[in-house]
C-alpha positions in Angstrom: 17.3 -14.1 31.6 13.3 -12.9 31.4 10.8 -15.7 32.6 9.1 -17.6 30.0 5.9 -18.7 30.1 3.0 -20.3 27.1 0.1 -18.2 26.8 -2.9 -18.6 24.4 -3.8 -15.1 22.5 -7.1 -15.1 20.4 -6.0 -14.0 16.6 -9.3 -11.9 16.6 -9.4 -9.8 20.0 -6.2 -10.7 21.8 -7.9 -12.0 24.9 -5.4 -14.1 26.3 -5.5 -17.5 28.6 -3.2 -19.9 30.1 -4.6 -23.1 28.2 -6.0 -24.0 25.2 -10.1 -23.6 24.6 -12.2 -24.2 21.1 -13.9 -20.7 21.5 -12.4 -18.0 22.7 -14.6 -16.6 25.7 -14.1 -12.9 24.5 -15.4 -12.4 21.7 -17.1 -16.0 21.3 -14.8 -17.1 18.2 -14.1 -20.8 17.5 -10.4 -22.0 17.2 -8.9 -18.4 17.4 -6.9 -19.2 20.2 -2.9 -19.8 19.0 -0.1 -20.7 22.0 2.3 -17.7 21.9 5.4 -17.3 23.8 4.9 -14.4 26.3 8.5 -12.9 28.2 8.9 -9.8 30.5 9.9 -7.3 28.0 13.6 -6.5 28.3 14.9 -2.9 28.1 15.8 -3.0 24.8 18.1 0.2 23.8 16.3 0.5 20.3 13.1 0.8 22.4 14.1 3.6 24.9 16.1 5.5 22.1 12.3 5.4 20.0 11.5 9.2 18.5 14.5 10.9 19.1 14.0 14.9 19.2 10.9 15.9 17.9 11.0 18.1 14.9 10.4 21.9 14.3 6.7 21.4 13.4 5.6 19.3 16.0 7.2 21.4 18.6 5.7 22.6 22.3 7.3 24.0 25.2 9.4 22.3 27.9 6.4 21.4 30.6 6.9 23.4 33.9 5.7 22.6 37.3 5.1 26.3 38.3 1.3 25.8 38.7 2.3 22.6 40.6 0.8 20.1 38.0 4.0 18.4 37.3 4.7 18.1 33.4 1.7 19.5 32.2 1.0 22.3 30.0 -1.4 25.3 30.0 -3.2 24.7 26.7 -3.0 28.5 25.3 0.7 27.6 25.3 0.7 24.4 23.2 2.2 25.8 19.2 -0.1 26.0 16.8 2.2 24.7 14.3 1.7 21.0 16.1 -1.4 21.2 14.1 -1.1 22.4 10.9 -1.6 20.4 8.4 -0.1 19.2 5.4 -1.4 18.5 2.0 -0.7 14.6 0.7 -1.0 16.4 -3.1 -4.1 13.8 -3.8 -7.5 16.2 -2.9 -9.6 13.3 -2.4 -7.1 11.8 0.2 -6.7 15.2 2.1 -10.2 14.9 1.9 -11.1 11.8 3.4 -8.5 13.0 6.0 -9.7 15.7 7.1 -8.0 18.4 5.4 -4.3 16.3 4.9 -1.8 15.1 7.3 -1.4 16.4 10.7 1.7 16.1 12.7 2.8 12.8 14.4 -0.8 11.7 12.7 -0.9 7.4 12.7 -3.2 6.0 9.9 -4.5 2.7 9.2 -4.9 1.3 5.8 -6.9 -1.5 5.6 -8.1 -3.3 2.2 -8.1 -7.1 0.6 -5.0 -8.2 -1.1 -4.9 -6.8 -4.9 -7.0 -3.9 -4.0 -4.5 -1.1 -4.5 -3.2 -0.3 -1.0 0.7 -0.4 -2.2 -0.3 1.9 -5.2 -2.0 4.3 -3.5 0.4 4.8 -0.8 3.3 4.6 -3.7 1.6 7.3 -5.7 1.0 9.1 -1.9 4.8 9.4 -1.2 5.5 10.5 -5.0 3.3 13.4 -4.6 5.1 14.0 -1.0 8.4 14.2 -2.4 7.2 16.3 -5.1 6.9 19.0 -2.9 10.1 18.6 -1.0 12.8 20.9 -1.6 16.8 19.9 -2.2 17.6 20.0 1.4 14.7 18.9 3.7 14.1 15.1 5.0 13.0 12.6 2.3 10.2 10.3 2.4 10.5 6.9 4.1 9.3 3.5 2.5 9.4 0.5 4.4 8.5 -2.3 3.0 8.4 -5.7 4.4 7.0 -8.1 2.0 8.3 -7.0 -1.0 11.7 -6.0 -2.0 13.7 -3.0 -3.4 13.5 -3.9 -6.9 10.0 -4.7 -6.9 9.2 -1.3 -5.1 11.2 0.2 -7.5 8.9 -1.8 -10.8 5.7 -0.1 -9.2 7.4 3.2 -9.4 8.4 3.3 -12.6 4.8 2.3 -13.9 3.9 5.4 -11.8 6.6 7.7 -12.4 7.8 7.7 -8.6 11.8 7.5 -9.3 12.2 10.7 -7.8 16.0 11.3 -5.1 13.6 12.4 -2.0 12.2 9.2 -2.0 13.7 6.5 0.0 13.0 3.0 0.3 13.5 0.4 3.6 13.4 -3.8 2.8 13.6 -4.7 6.2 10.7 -6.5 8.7 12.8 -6.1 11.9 11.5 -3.7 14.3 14.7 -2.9 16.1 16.4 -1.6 12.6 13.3 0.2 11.4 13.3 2.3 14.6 17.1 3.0 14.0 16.8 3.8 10.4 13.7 6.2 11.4 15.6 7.9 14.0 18.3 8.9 11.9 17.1 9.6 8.9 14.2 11.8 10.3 11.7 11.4 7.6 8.9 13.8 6.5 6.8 11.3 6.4 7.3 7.1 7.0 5.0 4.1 5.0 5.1 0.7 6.7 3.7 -2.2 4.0 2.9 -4.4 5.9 2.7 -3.9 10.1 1.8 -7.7 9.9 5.4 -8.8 8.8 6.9 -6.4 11.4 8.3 -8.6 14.3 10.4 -7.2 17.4 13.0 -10.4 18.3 12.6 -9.8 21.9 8.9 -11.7 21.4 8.7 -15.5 21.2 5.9 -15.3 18.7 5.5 -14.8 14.9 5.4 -12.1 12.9 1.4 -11.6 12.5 0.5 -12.6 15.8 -1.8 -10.6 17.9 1.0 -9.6 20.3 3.7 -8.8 17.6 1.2 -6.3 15.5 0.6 -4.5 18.8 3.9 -4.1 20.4 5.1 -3.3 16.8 2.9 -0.9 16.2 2.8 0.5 20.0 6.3 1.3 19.6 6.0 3.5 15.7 3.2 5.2 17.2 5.2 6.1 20.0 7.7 7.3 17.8 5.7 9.2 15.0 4.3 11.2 17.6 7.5 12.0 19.4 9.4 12.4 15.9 6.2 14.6 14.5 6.4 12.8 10.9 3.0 11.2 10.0 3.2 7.6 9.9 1.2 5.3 7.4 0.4 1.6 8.2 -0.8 -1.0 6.0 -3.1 -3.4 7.1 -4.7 -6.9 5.1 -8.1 -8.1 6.7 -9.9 -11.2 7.4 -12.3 -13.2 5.6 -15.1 -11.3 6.7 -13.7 -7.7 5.8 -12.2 -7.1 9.4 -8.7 -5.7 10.5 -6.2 -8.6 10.6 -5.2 -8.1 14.2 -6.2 -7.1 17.8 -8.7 -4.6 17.8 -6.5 -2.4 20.0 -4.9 -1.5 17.6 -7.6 0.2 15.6 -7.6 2.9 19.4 -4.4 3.2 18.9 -4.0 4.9 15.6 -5.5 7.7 14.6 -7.4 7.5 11.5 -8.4 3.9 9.8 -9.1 4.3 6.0 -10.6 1.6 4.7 -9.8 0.7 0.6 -12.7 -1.3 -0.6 -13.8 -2.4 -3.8 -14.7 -5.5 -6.4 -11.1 -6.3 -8.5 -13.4 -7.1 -11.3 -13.9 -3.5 -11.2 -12.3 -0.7 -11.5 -14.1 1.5 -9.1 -12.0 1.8 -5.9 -13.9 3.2 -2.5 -11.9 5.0 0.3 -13.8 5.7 3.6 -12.9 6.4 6.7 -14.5 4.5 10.0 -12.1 6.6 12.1 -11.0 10.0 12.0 -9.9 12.0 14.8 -8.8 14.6 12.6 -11.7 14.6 10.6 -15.3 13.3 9.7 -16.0 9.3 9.4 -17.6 7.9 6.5 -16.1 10.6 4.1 -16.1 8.9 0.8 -13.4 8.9 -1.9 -13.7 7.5 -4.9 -11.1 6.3 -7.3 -10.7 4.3 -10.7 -7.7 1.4 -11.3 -5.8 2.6 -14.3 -2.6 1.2 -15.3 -0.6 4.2 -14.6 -2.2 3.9 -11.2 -5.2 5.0 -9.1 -6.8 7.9 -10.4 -9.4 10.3 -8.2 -13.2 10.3 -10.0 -14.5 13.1 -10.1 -17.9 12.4 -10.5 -18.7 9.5 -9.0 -22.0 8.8 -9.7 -21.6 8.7 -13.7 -19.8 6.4 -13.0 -21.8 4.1 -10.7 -24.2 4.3 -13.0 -22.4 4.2 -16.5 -24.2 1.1 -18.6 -27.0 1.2 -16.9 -29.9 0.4 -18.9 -33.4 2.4 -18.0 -36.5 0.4 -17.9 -35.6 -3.1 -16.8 -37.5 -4.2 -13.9 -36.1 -4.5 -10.7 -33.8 -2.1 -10.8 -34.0 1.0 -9.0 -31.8 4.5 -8.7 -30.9 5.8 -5.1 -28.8 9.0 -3.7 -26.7 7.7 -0.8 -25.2 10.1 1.4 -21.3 9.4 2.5 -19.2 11.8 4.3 -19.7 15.1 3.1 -21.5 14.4 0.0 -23.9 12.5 -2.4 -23.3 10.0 -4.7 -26.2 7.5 -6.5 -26.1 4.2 -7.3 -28.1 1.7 -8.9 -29.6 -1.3 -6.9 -30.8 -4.2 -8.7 -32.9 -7.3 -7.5 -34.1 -10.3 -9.1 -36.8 -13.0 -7.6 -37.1 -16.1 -8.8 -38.7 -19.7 -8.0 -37.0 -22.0 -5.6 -37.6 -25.4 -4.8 -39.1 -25.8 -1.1 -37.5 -25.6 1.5 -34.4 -24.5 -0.5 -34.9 -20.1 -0.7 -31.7 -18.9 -1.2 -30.5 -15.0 -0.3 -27.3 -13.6 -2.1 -26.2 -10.3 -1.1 -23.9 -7.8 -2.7 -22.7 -4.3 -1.6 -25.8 -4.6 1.2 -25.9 -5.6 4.2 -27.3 -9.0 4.7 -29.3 -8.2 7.7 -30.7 -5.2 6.3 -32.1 -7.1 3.5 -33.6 -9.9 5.8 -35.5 -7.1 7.5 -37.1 -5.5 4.2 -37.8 -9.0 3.0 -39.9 -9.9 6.3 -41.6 -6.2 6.0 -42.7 -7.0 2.9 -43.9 -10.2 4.0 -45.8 -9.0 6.8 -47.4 -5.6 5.9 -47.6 -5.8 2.0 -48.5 -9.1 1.6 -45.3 -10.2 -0.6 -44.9 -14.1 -0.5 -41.3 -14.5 -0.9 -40.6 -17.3 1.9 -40.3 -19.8 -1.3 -38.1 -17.5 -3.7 -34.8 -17.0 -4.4 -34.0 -13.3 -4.2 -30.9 -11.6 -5.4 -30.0 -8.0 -4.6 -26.9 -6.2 -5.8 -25.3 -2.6 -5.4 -24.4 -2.5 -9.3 -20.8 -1.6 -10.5 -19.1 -2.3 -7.1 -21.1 0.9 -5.2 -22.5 0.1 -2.1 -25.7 0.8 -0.3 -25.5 0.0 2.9 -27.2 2.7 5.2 -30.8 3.5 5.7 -31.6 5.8 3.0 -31.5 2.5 0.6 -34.1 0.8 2.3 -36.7 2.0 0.2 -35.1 2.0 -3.2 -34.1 -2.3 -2.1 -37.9 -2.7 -1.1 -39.5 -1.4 -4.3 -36.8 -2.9 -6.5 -37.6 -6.5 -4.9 -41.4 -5.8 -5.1 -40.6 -4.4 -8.8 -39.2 -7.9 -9.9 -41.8 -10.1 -8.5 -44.5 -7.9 -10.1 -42.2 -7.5 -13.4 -42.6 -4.1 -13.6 -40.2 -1.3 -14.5 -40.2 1.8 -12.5 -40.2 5.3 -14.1 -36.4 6.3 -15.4 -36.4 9.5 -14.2 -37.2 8.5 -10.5 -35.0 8.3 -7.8 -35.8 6.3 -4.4 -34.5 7.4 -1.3 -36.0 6.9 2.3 -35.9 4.4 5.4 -38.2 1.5 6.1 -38.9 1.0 9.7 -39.9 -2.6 11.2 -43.8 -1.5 11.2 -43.9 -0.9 7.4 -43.6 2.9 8.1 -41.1 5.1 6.1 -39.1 7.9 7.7 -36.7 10.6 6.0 -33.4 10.8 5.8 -30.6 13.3 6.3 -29.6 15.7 4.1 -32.1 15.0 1.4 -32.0 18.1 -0.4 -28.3 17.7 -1.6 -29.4 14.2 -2.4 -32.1 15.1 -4.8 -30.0 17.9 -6.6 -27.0 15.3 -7.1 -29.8 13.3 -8.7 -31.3 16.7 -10.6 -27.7 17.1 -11.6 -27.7 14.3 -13.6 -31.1 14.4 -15.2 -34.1 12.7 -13.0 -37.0 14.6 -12.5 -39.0 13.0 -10.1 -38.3 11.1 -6.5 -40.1 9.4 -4.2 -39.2 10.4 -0.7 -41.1 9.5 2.7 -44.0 11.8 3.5 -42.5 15.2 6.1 -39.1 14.8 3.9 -38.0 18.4 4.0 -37.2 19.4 0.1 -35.6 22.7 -1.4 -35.3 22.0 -5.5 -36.7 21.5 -8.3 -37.6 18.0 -8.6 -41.5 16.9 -8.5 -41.8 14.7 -4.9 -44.2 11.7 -4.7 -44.5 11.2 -1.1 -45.8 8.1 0.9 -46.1 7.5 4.9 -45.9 3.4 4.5 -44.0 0.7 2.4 -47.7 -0.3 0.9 -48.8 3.5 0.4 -45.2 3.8 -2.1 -45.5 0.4 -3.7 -48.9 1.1 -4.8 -48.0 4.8 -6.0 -45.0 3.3 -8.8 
């Protein structure tokens, strides 16, 4: 019988400890730490049988010890075909991917509850099976938090009844690798890894050990098997993966679904990607036949907005592979003392501290007794550098109550000293923003331009303010 023994696991990084502490001394964490059966892991046949022979795509040659390197391969004799993708039939996913699915490729879906992470992958393994033929492997669908019929619901709504696709109510690891063995699917969709639990662990489904043995072990199988394996993760409170961060290195790509459920503007972006680029963008709109890929997305950040209200301000942000705009909007308004509030939304808190002490210090802004507001409007979000100037003169903008012109977009970075430095890839920044009808931009002085559009340059935060 395998040795027990209690351990304590922190829910955030996995660190583990034999007792009990209020902050976990990994990561820093308070009351993280939950006591967790550990055992020596049996042999458990359902774990030695995982991945079965790997399929025709995914293929390489027997390795040979004639160079006397035991079990490797020369790489000119890897196939090819292990690499060749596969298109999802979505553009914007194969996008965001890379190019579409690659072999034995593990991705991580990551996204708030209600955000559309069932739909998308729904609609996903519709447009899979659409381009299976009579014979070949059908599409696996595993879902362990919902049942059958109410998998079945969501696929009628998006027209996903289709004989290639199958579908897996089950949350017990041992099954799911039998059933994936057998069947040997074209592709497999796990909903959630979180409820996955493997029986041979004292611990509960969700616990830092379960989600990475569970997910060690269909990994380990995907890439044996070749099928591409999709697993859906929820996050934490503060917008982070639910689970150890090992298991973000162990899969391949993390696609993150973001996005306000008061809108309908849904974000996909990749953070990993070894397949691919990170921070390629896609963007899609909640309709009730399902998710469907915009287009142009920045109509529609900036559909209903309203020219000539002060503090409010146009940017080009750059994500992935291309430009988008977005509108950024701040408001300033009396506070009592001592009781400034700062509200943040599609920004980065600590970005926004920064411009508000820059304009503080070298513009002569007095906002320590204000309440300032700043929001990335119609659920976009501005996050990276190339904001910073468009957030500074829409704060200055509403304290001075002055609009700035309508056909001007803002992009460039503020540094700590007041001094503004360009950003990357401004010319298809400024012809996205040509595109759709502005004429002028203010950019930091040495921006390097090819277009059309009239440039008012600046080398400081004071030099722009007092130029619009």
């Amino acid at each position: 019988m395998p040795k027990i023994k209690i351990v304590h696991v922190c829910q955030e990084c996995g660190h583990q400890t034999g007792k009990w502490q209020g902050k976990c001394p990994s990561c820093s964490k308070w009351n993280t730490l939950i006591e967790e059966t550990a055992r020596a892991a049996p042999s458990s046949p359902s774990r030695q049988r995982i991945g079965g022979a790997p399929s025709a795509s995914f293929s390489t040659p027997k390795p040979t010890s004639t160079n006397g390197i035991a079990g490797a391969i020369p790489i000119p004799r890897i196939s090819a075909e292990s690499g060749k993708r596969k298109t999802t039939g979505i553009p914007d996913l194969d996008r965001v991917l890379g190019g579409g699915l690659v072999p034995g490729e593990v991705i991580l879906i990551s996204g708030e509850p209600g955000i559309g992470k069932s739909t998308l992958l729904l609609q996903t393994a519709k447009c899979l099976c659409e381009s299976i033929e009579e014979k070949e492997s059908p599409v696996l669908y595993i879902t362990a938090e919902e049942s059958a019929s109410q998998i079945r619901l969501r696929g009628e709504r998006l027209h996903a009844l289709l004989p290639s696709l199958w579908v897996l109510a089950e949350n017990d690891l041992d099954t799911i690798l039998n059933t994936v063995q057998k069947s040997t699917p074209q592709a497999v969709i796990l909903d959630s890894i979180q409820m996955i639990y493997w029986a041979d662990l004292g611990s509960a489904p969700g616990s830092v050990g379960q989600v990475r043995e569970c997910a060690a072990a269909l990994t380990a199988q995907a890439k044996r098997m070749g099928h591409p394996l999709f697993l859906v993760g929820h996050v934490t409170k503060d917008g982070s993966f639910a689970g150890p961060k090992t298991l973000e290195h162990l899969v391949d790509a993390v696609l993150n679904f973001e996005g306000d459920r008061f809108y309908t503007a849904r974000i996909l972006r990749a953070s990993k990607n070894r397949f691919g680029a990170v921070n390629e963008m896609a963007v899609f709109e909640m309709a009730q036949e399902g998710l469907r890929p915009v287009g142009d997305p920045s109509r529609l950040f900036l559909e209903g907005r309203r020219a000539g209200l002060a503090g409010t301000v146009v940017t080009s942000l750059w994500s992935g592979s291309r430009p988008a705009l977005a509108e950024v909007q701040a408001l300033v308004a009396p506070a009592p003392p001592g009781m400034a509030k700062r509200r943040v939304s599609g920004m980065d808190i600590n970005r926004i501290s920064m411009i508000l002490a820059v304009l503080e210090r070298h513009c002569g802004y007095l906002l320590a007794d204000r309440d300032v507001f700043v929001n990335a409007a119609d659920g976009a979000e501005a996050k990276e550098p190339g904001a910073d100037l468009a957030i500074a003169i829409a704060i200055a903008g509403s304290v001075k109550d002055k609009p700035l012109a309508e056909d001007m977009v803002v992009v460039g970075e503020v540094g700590l000293g007041g001094e503004l430095r360009p950003t990357n890839q401004l010319t298809a920044r400024l012809k996205e923003a040509e595109r759709l009808g502005f004429t002028h931009a203010l950019v930091p002085k040495g921006s390097v331009y090819e277009g059309k559009m009239k440039l008012w340059t600046a080398s400081t935060l004071d030099e722009a303010l007092g130029k619009v």
